[in-house]
N, C-alpha and C positions, 0 to 999 in steps of 0.2 A: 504494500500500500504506500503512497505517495503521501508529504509534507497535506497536499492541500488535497482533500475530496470531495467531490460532487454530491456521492451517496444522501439519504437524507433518509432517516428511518423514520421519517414521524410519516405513520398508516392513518391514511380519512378513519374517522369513526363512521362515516355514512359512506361508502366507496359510489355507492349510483349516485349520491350530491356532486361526489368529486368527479366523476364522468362528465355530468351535464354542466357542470364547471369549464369542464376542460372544454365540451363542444360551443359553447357560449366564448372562451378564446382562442377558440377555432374560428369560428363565425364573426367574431369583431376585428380579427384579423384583416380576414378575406372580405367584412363588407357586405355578409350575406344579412340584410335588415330582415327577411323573413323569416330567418332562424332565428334570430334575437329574439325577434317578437312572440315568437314558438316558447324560446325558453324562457323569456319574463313573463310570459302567462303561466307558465308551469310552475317556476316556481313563485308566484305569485297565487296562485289557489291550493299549492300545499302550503300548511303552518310552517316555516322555517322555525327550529329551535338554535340555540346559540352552536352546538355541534354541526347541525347540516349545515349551515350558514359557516362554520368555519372550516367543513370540509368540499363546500362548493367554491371558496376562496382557493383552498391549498390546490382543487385541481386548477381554477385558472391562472394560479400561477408555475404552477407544473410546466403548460405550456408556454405561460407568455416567456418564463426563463429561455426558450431554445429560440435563438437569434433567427430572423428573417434571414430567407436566402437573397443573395444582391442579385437583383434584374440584370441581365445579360444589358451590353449596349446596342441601341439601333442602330446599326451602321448604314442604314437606307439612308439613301436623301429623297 
């Protein structure tokens, strides 16, 4: 094992919160407003308790941690 790791053992208490976490920074990524509005209604008519809600955070930052790939350049004129 190396000086500095990635690893992170802390496990969602709710892993489906930390999913739909993760597809919601999926989706605000890419810009897809339709899936937003899918997931803010979902989890907007289940009760979040202080656990989902902080296992819906830990997946979207699961993902938001993994860097954007850089856009190729256009070389068209």
């Amino acid at each position: 094992m190396g000086i500095v790791s990635r690893k992170n053992d802390d496990v969602p208490s709710n892993p489906q919160m930390a999913e739909l976490g993760r597809e919601y920074a999926i989706a605000k990524r890419h810009g897809d407003r339709k899936a937003l509005n899918r997931i803010t209604r979902q989890v907007g008519t289940s009760g979040m308790s202080d656990s989902d809600r902080d296992s819906f955070q830990k997946g979207r930052e699961s993902y938001d941690s993994i860097p954007p790939i850089p856009r190729a350049r256009n070389r068209r004129r």
